[in-house]
C-alpha positions in Angstrom: 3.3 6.5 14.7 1.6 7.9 11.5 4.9 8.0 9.5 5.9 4.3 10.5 2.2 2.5 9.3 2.6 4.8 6.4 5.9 3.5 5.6 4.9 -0.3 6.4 2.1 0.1 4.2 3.9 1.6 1.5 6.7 -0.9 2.0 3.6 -3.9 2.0 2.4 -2.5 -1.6 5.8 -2.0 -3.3 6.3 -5.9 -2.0 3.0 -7.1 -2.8 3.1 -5.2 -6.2 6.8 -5.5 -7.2 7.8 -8.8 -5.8 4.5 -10.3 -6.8 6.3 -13.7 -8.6 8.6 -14.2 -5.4 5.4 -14.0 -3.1 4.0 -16.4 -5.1 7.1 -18.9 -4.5 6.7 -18.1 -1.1 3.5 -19.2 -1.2 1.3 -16.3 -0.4 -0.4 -16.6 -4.2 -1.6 -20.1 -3.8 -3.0 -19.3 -0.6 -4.2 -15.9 -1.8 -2.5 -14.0 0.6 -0.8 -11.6 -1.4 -4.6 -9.5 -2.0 -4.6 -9.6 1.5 -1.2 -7.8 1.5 -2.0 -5.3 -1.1 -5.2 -4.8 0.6 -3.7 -3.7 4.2 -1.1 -1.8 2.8 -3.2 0.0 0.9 -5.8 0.3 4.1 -2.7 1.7 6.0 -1.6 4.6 3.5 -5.2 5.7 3.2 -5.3 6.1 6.7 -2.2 7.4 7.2 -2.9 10.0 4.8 -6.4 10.9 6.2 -4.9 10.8 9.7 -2.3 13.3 8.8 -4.4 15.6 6.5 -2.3 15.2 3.6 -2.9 17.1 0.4 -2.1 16.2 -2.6 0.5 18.5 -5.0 -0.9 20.2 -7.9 0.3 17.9 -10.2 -2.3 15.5 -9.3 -5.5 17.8 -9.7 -6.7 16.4 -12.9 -6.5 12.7 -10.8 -8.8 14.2 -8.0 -11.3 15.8 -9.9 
């Protein structure tokens, strides 16, 4: 269950973020939906990733600290 709303949300931000013009054809920019898409997907990975006890590679320490 942790792996699927960690790959929706990372499938919500790559849309939100990516495909940011066609969401805004569709219509979520003028209704100002497509924050509210980043947002959850971004809600979902962070708590996928806390749920799961994920630590970051090495690679990222200088990020972290």
């Amino acid at each position: 269950m942790l792996w699927t709303v960690g790959s929706l949300g990372t499938a919500l931000l790559v849309f939100s973020l990516v495909f940011s013009i066609r969401a805004y054809i569709w219509g979520f920019g003028r209704n100002g939906l497509n924050m509210t898409i980043l947002a959850v997907g971004a809600c979902m990975v962070i708590a996928a990733a806390a749920q799961t006890q994920w630590r970051a590679p090495r690679i990222f320490e200088p990020i972290l600290k």
